[in-house]
N, C-alpha and C positions, 0 to 999 in steps of 0.2 A: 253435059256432065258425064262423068265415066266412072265407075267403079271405082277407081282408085283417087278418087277425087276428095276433096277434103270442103265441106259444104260449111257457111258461116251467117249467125243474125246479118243481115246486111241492113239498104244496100253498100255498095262502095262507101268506104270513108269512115265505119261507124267504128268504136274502140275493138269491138269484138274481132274485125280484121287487123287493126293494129294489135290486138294482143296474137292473132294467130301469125303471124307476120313474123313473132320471136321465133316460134319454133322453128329447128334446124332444118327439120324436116318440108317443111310449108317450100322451099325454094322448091323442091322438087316433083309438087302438085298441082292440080289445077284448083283452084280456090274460086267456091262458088258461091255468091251472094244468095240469102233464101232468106224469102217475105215476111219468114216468124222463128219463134225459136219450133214452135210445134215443127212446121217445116221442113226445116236443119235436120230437127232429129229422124222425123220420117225417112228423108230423103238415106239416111244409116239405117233404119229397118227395110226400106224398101230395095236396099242392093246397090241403091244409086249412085253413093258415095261411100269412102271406108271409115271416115269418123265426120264428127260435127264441132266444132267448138262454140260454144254456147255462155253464155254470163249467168250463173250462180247466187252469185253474194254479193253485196255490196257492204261497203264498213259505214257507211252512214244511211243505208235505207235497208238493210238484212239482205234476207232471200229475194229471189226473183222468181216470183211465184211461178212465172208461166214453165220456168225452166224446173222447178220442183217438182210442180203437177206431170209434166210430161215424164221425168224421171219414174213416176213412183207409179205412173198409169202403163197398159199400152203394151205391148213387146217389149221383154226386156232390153233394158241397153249394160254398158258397162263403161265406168270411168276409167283414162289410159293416163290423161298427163291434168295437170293444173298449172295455169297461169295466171301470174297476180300484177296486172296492172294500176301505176298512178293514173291516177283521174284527174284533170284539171281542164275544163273548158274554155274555147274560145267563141267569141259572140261576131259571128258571120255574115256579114251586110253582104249588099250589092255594090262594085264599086261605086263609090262618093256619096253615098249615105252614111249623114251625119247622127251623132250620139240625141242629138236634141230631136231629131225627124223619125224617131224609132217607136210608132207605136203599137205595134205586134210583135211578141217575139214568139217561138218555137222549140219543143226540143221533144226529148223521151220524158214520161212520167218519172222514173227515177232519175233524172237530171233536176228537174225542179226543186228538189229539199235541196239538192247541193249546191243551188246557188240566190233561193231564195232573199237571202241577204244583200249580195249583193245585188240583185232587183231591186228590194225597198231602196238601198242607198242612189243608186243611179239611176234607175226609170220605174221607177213608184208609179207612175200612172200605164205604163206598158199591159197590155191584156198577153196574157199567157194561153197558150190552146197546145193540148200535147201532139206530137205525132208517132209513129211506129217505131221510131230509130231516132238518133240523134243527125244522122246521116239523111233518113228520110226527108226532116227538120230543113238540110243544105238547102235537098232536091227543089222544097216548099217555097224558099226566100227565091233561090234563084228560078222561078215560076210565077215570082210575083205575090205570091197567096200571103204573106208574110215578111215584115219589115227585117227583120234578124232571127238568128237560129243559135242555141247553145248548142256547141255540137267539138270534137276536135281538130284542133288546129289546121290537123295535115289533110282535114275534108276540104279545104278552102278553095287550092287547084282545082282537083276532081266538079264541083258546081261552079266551077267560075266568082267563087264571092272573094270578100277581102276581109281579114280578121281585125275587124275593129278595135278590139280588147280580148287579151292574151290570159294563161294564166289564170282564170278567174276560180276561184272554190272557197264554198262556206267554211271548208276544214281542208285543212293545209297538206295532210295525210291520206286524204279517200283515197280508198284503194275499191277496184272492184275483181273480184273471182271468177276467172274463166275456166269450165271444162272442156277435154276434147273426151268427147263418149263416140263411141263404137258398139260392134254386135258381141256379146259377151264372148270369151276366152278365157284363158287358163291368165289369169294375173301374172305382170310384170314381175320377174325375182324384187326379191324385199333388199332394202338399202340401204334398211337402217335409220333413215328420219323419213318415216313414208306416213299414210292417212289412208283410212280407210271409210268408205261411208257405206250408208243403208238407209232403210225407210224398213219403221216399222210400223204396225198396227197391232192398238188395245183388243184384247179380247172384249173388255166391255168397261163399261165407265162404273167406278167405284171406288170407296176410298183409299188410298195407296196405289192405286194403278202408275201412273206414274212411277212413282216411288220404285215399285216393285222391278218394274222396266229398268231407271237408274241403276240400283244394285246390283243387277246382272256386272255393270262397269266395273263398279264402287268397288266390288268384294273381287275382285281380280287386278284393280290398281290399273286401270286402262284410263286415261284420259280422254275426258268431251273435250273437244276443240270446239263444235257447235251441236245446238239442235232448238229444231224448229218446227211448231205442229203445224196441222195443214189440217181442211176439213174434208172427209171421206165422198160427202155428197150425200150420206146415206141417213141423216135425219144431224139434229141437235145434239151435241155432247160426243158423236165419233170423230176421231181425230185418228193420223197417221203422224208419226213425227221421222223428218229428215235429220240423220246423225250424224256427223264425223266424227271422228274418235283417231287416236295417235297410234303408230301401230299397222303390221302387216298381217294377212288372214294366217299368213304360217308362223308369225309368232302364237304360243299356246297359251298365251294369256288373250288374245283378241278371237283367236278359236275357240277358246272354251265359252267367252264372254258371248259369241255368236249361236253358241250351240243352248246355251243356259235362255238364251231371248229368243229363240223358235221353241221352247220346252212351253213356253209360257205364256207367247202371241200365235196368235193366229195365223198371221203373215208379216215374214220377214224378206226384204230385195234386197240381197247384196247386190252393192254399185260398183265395188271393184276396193281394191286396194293399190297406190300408187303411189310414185316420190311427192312428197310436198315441195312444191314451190318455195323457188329460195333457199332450199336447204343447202344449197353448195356454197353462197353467202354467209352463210347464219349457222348457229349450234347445230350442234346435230341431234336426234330426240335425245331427251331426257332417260337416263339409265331407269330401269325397271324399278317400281319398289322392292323392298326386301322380299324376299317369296313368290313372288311374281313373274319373275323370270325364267325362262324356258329349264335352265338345267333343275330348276327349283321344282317344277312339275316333274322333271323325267325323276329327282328324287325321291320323290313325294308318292309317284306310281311305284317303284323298285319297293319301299317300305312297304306301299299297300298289299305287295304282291307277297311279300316275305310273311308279311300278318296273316295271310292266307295260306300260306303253306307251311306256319307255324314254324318259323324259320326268325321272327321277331325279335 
């Protein structure tokens, strides 16, 4: 591994390499499989490698908690790109094992809800056991340990197995969210359909807490895209919630919204602000509310300053 290396959940074959495989940039790396996402990310605090690309979100199972926890613990990191891969599984025998002789299968814990159904429908009696990766899952069948593995198609070469059945997904649209994090920096120029996230923590648990946190958003017109609590470790009822929101730290409405939620928490991590994935497909963000928008603030300050100088 070298410095300028780009480290990834592995090992070989798993989507997390399939997703980092789009980026342009990736031709020009050395792409390193690592045993976890903790890992991954380390291996970006410890010098070892210059970013990580890591799974976030899932559309049919949320967050990835391990990927949350390490964000919000630890050495800071900083988010640079986003990628959003289709998810659809294939069920990876050894060659000439049959649908009917299958009775272990394999995968990643978030693989299971997404294809649960089809189990009940086609091997209702199969015993399920998770592994590390869906990739790891291949390594398992083709070791013997394991009859079939849900894992992606293009793993199938890579372990020597044969993809039994293609295409498989309880929902037709799962997508899953990959980060590439790095050691903080001065953010990527703003582009105009970008996302920004954070993690923040309650000062203490009480009624409207929450709330209070929301409104920081709400009264400046910034869009959640998500958010998700996580528990701190430090007794019952402390929570951290991981944010996304619409918006670049240099728009004045996602800076003010920033500066209003350290006024108020404890502790605030900025993770970066960056292009949203698929924005070059898709709309572009949505215009500001009324008031909300930058020249609306530089207004809003010139008035204040004239009421001051009794110039009103």
């Amino acid at each position: 591994m070298s410095a300028s290396s780009y480290a990834y959940l592995g090992p070989e074959g798993t989507f997390t390499e399939a997703a980092l495989r789009t980026l342009p940039e990736a031709a020009t790396r050395e792409l390193v499989p690592m045993v976890s996402v903790p890992a991954a990310l380390d291996a970006v605090r410890g010098g070892e490698a210059a970013a990580a690309l890591v799974p976030i979100e899932n559309s049919v199972e949320g967050g990835v908690t391990a990927t949350l926890d390490e964000l919000a613990t630890g050495a800071p990191l900083m988010i640079y790109r986003e990628v959003l891969l289709r998810i659809a599984f294939a069920l990876l025998v050894r060659p000439g094992t049959r649908l009917s002789e299958i009775r272990t299968v394999t995968g990643h814990p978030v693989a299971q809800p997404q294809v649960r159904k089809w189990l009940a429908a086609h091997l209702p009696d199969a015993q399920w056991e998770s592994a590390a990766s869906n990739a790891d899952g291949a390594r398992l069948v083709r070791d013997g340990r394991y009859d079939a593995a849900f894992a992606g198609e293009f793993a199938a070469p890579t372990y020597g197995l044969e993809p039994l059945v293609t295409d498989i997904h309880d929902a037709r649209n799962a997508e899953t969210r990959f980060v590439l994090a790095g050691r903080p920096a001065r953010p990527a120029a703003r582009t105009g359909a970008d996302r920004t996230s954070l993690v923040v923590w309650l000062r203490d648990d009480h009624p409207g807490a929450l709330m209070e946190l929301l409104q920081e958003f709400s009264a400046r017109g910034v869009n959640l895209t998500w958010i998700e609590s996580r528990p701190t470790g430090e007794g019952m009822g402390r929570y951290c919630f991981s944010i996304d929101c619409e918006g670049h730290i240099t728009d004045r409405r996602v800076a003010e919204t920033l500066m209003g939620l350290k006024r108020i928490c404890p502790n605030v991590r900025f993770l970066g602000s960056y292009p949203r994935a698929g924005a070059e497909q898709g709309a572009p963000e949505a215009a500001p509310r009324p008031g909300t928008a930058d020249a609306d603030y530089v207004a809003a300050a010139e008035w204040l300053a004239r009421c001051q100088d009794g110039r009103a």
